[in-house]
C-alpha positions as CSV (number, residue, x, y, z in Angstrom):
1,X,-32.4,11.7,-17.7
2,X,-34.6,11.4,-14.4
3,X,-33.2,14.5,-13.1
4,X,-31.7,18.1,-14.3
5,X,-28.9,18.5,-12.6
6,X,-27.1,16.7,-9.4
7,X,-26.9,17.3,-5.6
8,X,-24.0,19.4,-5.2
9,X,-24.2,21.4,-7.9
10,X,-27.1,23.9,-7.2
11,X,-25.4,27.4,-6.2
12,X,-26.2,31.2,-5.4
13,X,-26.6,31.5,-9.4
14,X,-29.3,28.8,-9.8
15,X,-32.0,31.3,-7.8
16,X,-35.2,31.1,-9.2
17,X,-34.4,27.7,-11.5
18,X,-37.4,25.2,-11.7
19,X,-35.1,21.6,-11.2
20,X,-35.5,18.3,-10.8
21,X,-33.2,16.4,-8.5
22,X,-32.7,12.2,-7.9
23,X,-30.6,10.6,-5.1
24,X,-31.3,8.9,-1.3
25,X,-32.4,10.9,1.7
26,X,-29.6,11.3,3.8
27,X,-31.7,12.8,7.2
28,X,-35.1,14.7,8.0
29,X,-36.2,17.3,10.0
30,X,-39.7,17.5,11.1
31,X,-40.8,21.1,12.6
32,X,-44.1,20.7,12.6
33,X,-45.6,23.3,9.8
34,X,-42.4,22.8,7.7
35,X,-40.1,19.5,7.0
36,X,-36.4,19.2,5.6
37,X,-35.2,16.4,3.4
38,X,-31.3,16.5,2.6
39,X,-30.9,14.8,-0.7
40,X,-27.7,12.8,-1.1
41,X,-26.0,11.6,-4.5
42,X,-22.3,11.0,-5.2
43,X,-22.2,14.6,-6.2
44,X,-23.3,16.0,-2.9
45,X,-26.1,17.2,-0.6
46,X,-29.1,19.5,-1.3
47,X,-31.5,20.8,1.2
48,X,-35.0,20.2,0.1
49,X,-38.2,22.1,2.1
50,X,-41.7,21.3,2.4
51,X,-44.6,23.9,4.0
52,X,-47.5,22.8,5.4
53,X,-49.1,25.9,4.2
54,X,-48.3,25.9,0.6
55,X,-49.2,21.7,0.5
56,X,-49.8,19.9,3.3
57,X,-50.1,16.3,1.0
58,X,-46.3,17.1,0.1
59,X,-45.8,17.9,3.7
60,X,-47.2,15.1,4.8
61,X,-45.6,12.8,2.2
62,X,-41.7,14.3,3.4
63,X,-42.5,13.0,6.9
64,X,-43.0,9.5,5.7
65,X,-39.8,9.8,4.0
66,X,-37.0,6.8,5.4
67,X,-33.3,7.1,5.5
68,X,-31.9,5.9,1.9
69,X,-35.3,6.2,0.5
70,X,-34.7,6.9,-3.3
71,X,-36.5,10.0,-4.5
72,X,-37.3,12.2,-7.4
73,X,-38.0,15.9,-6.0
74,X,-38.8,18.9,-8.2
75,X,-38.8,22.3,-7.7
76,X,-37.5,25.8,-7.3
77,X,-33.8,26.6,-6.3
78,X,-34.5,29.8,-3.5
79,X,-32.3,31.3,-1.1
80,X,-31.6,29.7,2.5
81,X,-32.6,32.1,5.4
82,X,-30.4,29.7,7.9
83,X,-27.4,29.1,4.8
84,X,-24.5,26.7,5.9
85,X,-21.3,27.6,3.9
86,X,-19.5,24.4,5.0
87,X,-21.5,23.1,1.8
88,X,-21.2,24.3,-1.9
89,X,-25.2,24.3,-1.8
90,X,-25.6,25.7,1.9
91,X,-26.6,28.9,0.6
92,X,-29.7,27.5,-1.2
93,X,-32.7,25.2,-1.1
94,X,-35.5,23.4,-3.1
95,X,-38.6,24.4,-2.3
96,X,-40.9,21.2,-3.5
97,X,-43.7,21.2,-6.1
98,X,-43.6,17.5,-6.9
99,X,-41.9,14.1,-4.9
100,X,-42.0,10.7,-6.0
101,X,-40.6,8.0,-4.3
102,X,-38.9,6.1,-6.8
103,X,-37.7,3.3,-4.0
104,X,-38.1,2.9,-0.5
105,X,-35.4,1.4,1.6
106,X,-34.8,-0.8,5.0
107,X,-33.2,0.8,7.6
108,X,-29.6,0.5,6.9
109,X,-27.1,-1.6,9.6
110,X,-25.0,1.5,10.2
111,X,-25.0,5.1,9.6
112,X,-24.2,6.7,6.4
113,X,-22.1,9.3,7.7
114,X,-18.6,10.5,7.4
115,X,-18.4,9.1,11.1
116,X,-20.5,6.1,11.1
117,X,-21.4,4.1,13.4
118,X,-20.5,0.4,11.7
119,X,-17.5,-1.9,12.6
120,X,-15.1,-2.6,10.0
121,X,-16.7,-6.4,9.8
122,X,-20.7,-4.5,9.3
123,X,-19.2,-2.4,7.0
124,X,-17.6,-5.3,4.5
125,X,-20.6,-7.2,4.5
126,X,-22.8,-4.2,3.5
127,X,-19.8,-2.7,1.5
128,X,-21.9,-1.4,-1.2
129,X,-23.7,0.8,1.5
130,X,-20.5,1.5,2.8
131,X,-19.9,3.0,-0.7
132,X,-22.3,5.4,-0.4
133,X,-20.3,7.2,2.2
134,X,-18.6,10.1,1.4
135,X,-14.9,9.1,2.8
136,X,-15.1,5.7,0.8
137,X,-16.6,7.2,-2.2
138,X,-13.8,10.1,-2.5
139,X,-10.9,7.2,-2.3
140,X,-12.8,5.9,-5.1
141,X,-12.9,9.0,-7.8
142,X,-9.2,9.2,-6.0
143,X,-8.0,6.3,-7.2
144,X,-9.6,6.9,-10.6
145,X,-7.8,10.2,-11.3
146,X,-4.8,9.3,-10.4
147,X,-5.2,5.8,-12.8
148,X,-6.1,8.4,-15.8
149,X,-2.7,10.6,-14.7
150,X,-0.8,7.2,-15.1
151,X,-1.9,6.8,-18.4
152,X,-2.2,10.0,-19.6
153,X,1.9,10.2,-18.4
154,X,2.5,6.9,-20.2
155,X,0.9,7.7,-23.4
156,X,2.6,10.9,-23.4
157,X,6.0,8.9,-23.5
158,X,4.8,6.5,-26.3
159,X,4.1,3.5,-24.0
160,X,1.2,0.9,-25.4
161,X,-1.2,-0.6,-22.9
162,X,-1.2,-4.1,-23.7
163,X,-3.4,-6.7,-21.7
164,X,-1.5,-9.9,-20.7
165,X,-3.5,-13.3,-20.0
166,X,-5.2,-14.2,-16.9
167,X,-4.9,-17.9,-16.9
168,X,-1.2,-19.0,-17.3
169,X,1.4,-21.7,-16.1
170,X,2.1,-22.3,-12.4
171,X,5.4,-21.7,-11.8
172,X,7.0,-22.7,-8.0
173,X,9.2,-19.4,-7.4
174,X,7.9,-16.6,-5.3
175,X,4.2,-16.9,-3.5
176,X,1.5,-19.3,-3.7
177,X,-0.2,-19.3,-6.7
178,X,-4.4,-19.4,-6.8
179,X,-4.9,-22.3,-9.4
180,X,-8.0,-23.2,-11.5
181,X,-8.8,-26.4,-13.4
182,X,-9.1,-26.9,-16.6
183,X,-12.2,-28.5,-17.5
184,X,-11.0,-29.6,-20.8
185,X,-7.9,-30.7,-20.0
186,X,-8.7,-33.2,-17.1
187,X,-6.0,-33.3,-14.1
188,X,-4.3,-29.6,-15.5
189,X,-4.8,-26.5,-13.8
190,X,-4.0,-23.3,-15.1
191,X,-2.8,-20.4,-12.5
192,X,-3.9,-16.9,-11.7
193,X,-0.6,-15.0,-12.5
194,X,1.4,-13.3,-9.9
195,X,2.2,-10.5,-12.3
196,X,2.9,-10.4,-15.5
197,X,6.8,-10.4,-15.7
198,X,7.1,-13.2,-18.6
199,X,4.5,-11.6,-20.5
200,X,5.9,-8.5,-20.7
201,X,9.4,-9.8,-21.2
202,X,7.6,-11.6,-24.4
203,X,6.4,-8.2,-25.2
204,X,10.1,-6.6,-25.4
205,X,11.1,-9.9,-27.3
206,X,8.0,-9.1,-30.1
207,X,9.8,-5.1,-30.4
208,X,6.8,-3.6,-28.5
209,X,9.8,-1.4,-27.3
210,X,7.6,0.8,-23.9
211,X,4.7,-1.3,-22.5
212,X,2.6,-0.9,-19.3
213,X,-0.8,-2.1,-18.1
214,X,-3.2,-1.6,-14.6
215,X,-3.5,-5.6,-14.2
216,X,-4.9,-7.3,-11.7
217,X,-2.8,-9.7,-10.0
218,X,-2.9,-12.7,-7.5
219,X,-0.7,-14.2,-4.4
220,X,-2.0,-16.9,-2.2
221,X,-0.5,-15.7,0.5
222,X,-1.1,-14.3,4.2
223,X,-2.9,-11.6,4.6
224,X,-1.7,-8.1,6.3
225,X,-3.1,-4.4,6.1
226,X,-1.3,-3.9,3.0
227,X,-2.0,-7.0,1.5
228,X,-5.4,-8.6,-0.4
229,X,-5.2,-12.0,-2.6
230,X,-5.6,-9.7,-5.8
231,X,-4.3,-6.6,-6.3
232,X,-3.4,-3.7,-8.9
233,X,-0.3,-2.8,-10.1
234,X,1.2,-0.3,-12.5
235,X,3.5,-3.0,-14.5
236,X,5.7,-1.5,-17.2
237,X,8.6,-2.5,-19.4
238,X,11.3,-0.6,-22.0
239,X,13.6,-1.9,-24.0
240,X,16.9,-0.5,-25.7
241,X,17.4,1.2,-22.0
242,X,19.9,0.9,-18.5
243,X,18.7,1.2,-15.1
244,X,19.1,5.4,-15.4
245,X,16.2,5.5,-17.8
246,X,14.5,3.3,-15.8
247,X,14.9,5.7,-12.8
248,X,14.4,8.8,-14.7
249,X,11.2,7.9,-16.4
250,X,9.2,6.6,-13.5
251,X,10.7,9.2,-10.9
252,X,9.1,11.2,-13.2
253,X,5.5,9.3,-13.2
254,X,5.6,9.0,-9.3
255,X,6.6,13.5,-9.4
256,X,3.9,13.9,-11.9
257,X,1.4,11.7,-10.0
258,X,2.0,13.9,-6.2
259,X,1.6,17.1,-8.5
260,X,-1.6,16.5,-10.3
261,X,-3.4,14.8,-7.8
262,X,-2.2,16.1,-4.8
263,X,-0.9,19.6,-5.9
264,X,2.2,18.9,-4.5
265,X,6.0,19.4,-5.7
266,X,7.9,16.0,-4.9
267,X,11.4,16.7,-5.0
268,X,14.3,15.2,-6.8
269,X,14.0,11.9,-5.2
270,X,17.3,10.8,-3.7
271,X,19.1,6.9,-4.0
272,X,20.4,4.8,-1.4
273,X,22.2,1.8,-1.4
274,X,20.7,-1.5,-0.5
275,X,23.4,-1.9,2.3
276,X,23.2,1.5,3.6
277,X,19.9,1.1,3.8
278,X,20.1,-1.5,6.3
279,X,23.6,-0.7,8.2
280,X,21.2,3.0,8.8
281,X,17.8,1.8,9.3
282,X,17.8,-1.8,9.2
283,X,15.4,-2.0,6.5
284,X,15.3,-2.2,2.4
285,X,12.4,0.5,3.1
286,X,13.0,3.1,5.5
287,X,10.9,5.8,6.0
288,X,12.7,9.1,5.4
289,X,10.5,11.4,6.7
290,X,12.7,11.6,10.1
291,X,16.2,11.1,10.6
292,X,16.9,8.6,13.5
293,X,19.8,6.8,12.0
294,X,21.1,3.7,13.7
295,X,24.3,4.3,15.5
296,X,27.0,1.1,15.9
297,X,28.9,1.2,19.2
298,X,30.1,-2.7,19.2
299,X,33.9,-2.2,19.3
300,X,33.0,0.5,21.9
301,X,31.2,-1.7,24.4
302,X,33.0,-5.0,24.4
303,X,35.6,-6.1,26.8
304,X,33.7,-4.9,30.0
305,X,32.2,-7.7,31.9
306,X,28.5,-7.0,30.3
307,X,27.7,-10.4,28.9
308,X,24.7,-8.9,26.9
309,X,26.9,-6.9,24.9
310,X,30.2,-9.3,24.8
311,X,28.2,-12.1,23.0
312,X,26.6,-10.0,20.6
313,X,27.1,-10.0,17.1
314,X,25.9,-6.2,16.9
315,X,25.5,-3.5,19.3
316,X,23.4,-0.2,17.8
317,X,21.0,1.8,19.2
318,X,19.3,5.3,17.8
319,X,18.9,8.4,19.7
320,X,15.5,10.0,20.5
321,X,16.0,13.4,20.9
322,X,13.8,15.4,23.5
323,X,13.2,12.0,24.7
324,X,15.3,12.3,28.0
325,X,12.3,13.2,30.4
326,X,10.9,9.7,29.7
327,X,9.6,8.1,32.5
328,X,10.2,4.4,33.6
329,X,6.7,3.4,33.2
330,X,7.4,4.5,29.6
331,X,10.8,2.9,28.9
332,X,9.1,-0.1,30.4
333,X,6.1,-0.1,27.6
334,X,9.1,0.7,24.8
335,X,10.6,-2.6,25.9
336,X,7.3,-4.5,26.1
337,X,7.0,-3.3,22.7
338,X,10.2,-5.0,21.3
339,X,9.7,-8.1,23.4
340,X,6.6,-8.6,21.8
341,X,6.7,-12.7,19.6
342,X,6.6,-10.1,16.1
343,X,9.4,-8.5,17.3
344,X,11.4,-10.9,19.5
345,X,13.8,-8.7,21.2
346,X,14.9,-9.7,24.9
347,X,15.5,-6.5,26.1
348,X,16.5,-2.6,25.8
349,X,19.5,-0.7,27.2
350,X,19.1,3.2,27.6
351,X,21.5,6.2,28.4
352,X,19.6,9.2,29.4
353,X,21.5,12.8,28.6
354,X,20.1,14.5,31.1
355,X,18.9,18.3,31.2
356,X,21.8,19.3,33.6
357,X,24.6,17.2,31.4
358,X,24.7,14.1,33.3
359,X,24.6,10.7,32.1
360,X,22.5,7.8,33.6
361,X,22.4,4.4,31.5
362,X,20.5,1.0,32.4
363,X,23.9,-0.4,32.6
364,X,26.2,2.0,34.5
365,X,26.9,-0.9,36.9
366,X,29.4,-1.1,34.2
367,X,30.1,1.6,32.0
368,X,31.9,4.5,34.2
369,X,30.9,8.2,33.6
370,X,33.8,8.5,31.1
371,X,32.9,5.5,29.2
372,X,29.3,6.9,28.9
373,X,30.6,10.2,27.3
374,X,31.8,8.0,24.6
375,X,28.6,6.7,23.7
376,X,27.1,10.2,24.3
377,X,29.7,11.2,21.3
378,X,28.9,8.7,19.4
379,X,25.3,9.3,18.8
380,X,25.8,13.3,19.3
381,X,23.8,13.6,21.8
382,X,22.5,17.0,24.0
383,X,20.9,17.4,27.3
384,X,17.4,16.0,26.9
385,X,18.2,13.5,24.3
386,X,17.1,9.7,25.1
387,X,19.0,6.8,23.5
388,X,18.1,3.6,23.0
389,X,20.5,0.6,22.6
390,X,19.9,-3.7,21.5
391,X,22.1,-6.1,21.2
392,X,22.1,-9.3,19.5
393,X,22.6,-11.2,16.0
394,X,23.3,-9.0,13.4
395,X,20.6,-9.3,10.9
396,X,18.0,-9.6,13.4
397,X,18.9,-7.1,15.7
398,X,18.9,-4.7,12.9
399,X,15.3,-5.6,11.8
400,X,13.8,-5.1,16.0
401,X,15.7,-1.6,16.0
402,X,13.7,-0.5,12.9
403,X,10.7,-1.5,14.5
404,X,11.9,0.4,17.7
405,X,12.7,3.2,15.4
406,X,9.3,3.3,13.5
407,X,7.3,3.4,17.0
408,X,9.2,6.2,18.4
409,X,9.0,8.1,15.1
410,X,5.1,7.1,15.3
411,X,5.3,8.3,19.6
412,X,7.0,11.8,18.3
413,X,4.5,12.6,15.8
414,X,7.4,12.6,13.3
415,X,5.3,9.8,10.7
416,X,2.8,12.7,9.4
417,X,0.5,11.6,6.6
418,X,0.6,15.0,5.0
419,X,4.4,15.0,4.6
420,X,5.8,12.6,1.9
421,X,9.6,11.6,1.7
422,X,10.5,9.1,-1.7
423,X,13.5,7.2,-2.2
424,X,15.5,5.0,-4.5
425,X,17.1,2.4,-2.9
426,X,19.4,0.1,-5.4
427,X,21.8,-2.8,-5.7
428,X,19.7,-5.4,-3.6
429,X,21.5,-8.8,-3.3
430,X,20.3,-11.1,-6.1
431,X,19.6,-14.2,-3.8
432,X,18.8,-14.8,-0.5
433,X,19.1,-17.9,1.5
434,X,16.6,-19.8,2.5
435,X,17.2,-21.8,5.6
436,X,13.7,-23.9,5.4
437,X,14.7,-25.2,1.6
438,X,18.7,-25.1,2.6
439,X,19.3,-23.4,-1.1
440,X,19.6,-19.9,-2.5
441,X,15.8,-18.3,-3.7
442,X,15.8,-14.9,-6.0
443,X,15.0,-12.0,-3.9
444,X,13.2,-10.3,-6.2
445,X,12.5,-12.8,-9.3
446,X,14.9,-15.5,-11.7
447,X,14.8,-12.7,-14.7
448,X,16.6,-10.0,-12.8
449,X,20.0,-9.4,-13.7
450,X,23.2,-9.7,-11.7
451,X,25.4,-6.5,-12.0
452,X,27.7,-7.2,-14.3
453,X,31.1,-7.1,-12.3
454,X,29.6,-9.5,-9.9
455,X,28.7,-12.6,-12.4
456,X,32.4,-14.4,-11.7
457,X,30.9,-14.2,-8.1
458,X,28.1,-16.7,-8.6
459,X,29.9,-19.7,-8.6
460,X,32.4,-19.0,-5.7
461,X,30.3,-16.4,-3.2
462,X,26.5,-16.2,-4.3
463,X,25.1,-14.3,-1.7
464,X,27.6,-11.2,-2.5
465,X,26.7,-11.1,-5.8
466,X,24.1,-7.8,-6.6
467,X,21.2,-7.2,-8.8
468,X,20.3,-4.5,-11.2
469,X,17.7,-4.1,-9.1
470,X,15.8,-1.2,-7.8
471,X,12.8,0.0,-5.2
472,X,11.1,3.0,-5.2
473,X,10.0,4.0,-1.5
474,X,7.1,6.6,0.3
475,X,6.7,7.1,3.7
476,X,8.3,3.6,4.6
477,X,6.7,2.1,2.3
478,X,7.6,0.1,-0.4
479,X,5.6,1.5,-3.4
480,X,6.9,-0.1,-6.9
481,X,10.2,-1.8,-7.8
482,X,11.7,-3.9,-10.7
483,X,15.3,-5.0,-12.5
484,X,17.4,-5.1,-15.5
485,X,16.2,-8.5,-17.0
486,X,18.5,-10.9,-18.4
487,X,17.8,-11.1,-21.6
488,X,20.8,-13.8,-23.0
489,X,19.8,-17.6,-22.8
490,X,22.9,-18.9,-21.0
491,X,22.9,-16.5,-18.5
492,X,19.4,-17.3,-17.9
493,X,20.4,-21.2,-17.7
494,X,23.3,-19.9,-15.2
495,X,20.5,-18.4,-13.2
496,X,18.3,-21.3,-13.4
497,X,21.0,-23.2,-12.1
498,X,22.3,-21.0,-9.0
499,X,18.1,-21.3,-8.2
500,X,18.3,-25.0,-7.8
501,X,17.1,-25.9,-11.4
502,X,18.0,-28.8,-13.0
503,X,18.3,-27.7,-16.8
504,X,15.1,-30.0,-17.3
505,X,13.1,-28.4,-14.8
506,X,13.9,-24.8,-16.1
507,X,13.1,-26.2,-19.8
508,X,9.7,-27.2,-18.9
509,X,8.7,-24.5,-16.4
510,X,10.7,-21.7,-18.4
511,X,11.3,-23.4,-21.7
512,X,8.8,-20.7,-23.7
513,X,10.9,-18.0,-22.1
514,X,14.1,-19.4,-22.9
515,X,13.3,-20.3,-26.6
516,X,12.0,-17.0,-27.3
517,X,15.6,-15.5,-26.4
518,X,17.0,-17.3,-29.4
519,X,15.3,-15.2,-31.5
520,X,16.9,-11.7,-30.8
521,X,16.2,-10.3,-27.0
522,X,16.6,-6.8,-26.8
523,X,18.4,-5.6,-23.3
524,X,15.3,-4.7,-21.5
525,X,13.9,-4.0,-17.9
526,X,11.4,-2.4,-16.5
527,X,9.2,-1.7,-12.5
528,X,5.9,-2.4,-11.4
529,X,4.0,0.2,-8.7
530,X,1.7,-1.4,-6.1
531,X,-1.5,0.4,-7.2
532,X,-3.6,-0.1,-4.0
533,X,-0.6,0.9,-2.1
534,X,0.1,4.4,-3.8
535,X,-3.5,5.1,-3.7
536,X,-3.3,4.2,-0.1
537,X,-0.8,6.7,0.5
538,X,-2.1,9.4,-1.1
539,X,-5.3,8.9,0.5
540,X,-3.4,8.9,4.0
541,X,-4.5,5.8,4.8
542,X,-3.0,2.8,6.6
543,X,-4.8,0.0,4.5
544,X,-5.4,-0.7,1.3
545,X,-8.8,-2.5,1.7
546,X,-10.8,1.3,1.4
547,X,-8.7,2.0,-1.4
548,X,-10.5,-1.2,-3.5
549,X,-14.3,-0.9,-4.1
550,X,-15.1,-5.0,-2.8
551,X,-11.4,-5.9,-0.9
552,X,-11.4,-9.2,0.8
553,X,-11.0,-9.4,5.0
554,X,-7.9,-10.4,6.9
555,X,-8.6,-14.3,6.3
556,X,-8.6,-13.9,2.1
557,X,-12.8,-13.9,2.5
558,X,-15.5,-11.7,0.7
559,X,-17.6,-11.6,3.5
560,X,-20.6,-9.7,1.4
561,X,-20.9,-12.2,-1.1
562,X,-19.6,-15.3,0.9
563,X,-16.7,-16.5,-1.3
564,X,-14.7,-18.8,-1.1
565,X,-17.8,-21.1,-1.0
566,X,-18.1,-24.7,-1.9
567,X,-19.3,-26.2,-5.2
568,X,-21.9,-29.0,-5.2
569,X,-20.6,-32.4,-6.7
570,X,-21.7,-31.8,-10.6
571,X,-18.9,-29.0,-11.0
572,X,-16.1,-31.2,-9.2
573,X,-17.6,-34.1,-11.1
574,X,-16.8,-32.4,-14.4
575,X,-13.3,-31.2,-13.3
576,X,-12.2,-34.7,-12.2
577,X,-11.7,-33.7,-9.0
578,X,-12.2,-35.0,-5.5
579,X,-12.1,-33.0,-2.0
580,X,-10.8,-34.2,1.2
581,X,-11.5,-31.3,3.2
């Protein structure tokens, strides 16, 4: 080894040690008859010193250091006269017998700070300078320990990592799917795989009974914050087992995951229906860590000449407590906010509980004083308290008043990164209609399982019939979820068929599946965590991409190494294919 020990490792106890340190110079001081280096690896920062008296070539040598120069400094660990205990090495320096510069550097395109001084776009290009800071590089070793928990947990419960293939079948349900063509096989393309939920079915088919991998996986699709074209997951599989084991065993990797790397006690996480998850917060993911339940007050508003309320579908509304002092520049910006084309609300109706009891609403043109203490009752409301009330179609209406919801919980400082709140919520609807391809699509995949009480319901009232199906939630955030798979042939032909299938086009898109179910399919089911997303969290972070050493931008692009690029004519040539971009 180049060196004897690392950067952040020198202490009180190394004081009259002869070292040798390697790493990149993080800044330099120059005061005149003495200079000071600080010495950066991933470890830390050590603070190196060069006299003018005791060697003026060294001396002089220091001052010509760079930034990000990479060094090779020996010498003898002393005690600091000016020591800076914000540091595990502040209380000691090096004071330098022998420096080699073992690389010297450009000036790097943003600082390589904590607080830099680079844009998000300088940053990606340069990302493996990025890397060298110290917020970026800690996500990192994060998001390895908590990879070794999972599979130290895993292991513990006799599950077998087994790696699935890369290149598979396209198949049409779900996302896009990134293709690739075969060479060999001219005109065929083999697909990137979405996730590996055949696979691992296969798996439970072949008796390999508890099965989990960290895969890499890949969706053509557009691109958010909490989104990249490939991404991680925890993907896992039992057999012999009902949804309770499910929800046992993995409430118990997500518990022992908050405890080992964050040293906190997750409690007993609680469940939630699918349906009470959306009459409360209009969403299959609410975030928990604030109350702020939707209130419905439609039979209690109709019948009074307000139009806006008479045609809806839905009237609910939440109440923000302590909100009442809210000016009407800032009930103004609340209904911007919902009016906004993400949103798509057309307006905001508000009741004010004032501090000396009175009521004052938006819409008391039409709702007397009495009528207003109804709605006051309704949402519980005391002197101070602010409530906020849309109106509209019911499914939609529900999704702007969770956004509402989410902003004010965001206004009141009630979305803290340092408090978690988990949740179950179960019993999602198996399909979903799709007006764009007028026909029913799986909400979560064609191998989930209806419950069984609701099969007769397929045929007669599809879109009441509910999944074994269940989604584990942090913070609002969707974190992992999965099913009961089917695991009999003719219900999966039933399936098939409800999906638009015809029994041809199940045979040759699922045909491998279906076979292998003729040969003894154990009852099996199993949940796959977003990776990048739980590291995300625990990192207290709003986006995944500094979670992922090299993530892609918003537009699907590696802007460091300039992918997607084109290919020159030879290697489209080869695969028999032609552009017309």
């Amino acid at each position: 080894m180049l060196r004897t020990t690392t950067c952040g490792a020198l202490t009180i106890k190394n004081l009259g040690e002869n070292i040798i340190l390697c790493g990149w110079v993080q800044k330099s001081r120059d005061l005149g008859g003495m200079t000071f280096i600080d010495i950066r690896d991933r470890y830390g920062i050590t603070q190196l010193v060069f006299n003018m008296d005791d060697n003026r070539e060294l001396c002089e040598a220091a001052r010509n250091l760079g930034r990000e120069f990479v060094i090779k400094a020996s010498g003898l660990v002393v005690e600091r006269s000016n020591k800076n205990l914000k540091i595990p090495t502040g209380e000691v320096e090096i004071k330098i017998t022998a420096l080699e510069v073992l690389n010297s550097a450009k000036l790097p395109p943003f600082l390589i700070d904590d607080e830099t001084d680079g844009g998000d776009d300088l940053r990606m290009k340069y990302r493996y300078l990025d890397l060298r800071r110290n917020p970026v590089r800690n996500n990192m070793i994060l998001r390895h320990k908590m990879a070794q928990a999972v599979r130290r947990y895993l292991d513990g419960l006799d599950f077998i990592e087994v790696e699935t293939p890369v290149l598979i079948k396209s198949t049409p349900e779900g996302a896009r799917d990134f293709v690739v063509p075969s060479r060999m096989n001219a005109g065929e393309f083999y697909a990137l795989p979405q996730s590996p939920q055949t696979f691992k079915q296969l798996l439970m088919v072949s008796g390999f009974d508890r099965y989990f991998q960290i895969v890499k996986c890949f969706r053509d699709e557009d691109l958010r914050a909490d989104r990249q074209p490939e991404f991680t997951q925890i993907d896992c599989e039992m057999s012999f087992i009902e949804q309770e084991d499910i929800l046992n065993t993995f409430e118990g990797l997500i518990r022992t995951l908050f405890k080992e790397v964050k040293n906190f006690d997750l409690p007993e996480v609680p469940r939630m229906q699918y349906a009470d998850a959306m009459r409360f917060y209009g969403s299959d993911k609410p975030d928990t860590r604030f109350d702020m339940k939707f209130v419905e007050i439609t039979d209690l508003v109709k019948g009074k000449d307000f139009p806006v309320f008479d045609n809806a579908e839905l009237v609910v509304g939440i109440n923000a407590i302590g909100c009442a002092s809210y000016t009407r520049k800032q009930v103004d910006e609340l209904t911007d906010f919902i009016k906004r084309p993400q949103i798509g609300a057309t307006g905001l109706i508000y009741l004010r509980h004032n501090e000396d009891g009175s009521l004052k609403s938006s819409v008391d043109k039409f709702y007397d004083e009495d009528e207003l203490k109804k709605w006051s009752a309704a949402f519980n409301t005391q002197p101070g308290d602010l409530v906020l009330v849309m109106a509209g179609l019911q499914d939609k209406v529900r999704k702007q008043l969770s956004e509402l919801r989410l902003e004010m919980g965001s206004r009141l400082g009630l979305r803290d990164k340092n408090k978690f709140s988990a949740l179950w919520v179960l019993d999602f609807p198996l399909l979903e209609w799709d007006e764009e391809t007028e026909r029913y699509h799986a909400m979560h995949h064609p191998f989930t399982s209806p419950k069984p009480e609701d099969i007769d319901l397929l045929d007669s009232k599809p879109g009441e019939v509910r999944a074994n199906a269940y989604d584990m939630v942090v913070n609002g955030t969707e974190i992992g979820g999965g099913s009961i798979r089917i695991h009999d042939r003719a219900l999966q032909a039933l399936m098939f068929k409800h999906l638009g299938f015809s029994a041809e086009e199940a045979q040759k898109q699922f045909g491998f599946l279906m076979d292998a179910f003729e040969f003894g399919a154990p009852p099996h089911g199993g949940i796959a965590f977003g990776f990048d997303r739980l590291c995300s969290i625990f990192a207290g972070l709003d986006t995944i991409r500094d979670v992922i050493a090299f993530p892609k931008n918003n537009s699907g692009r590696d802007v460091m190494i300039d992918s997607p690029s084109t290919i020159d004519d030879k290697q489209l040539n080869e695969l028999k294919i032609k552009t017309t971009a």
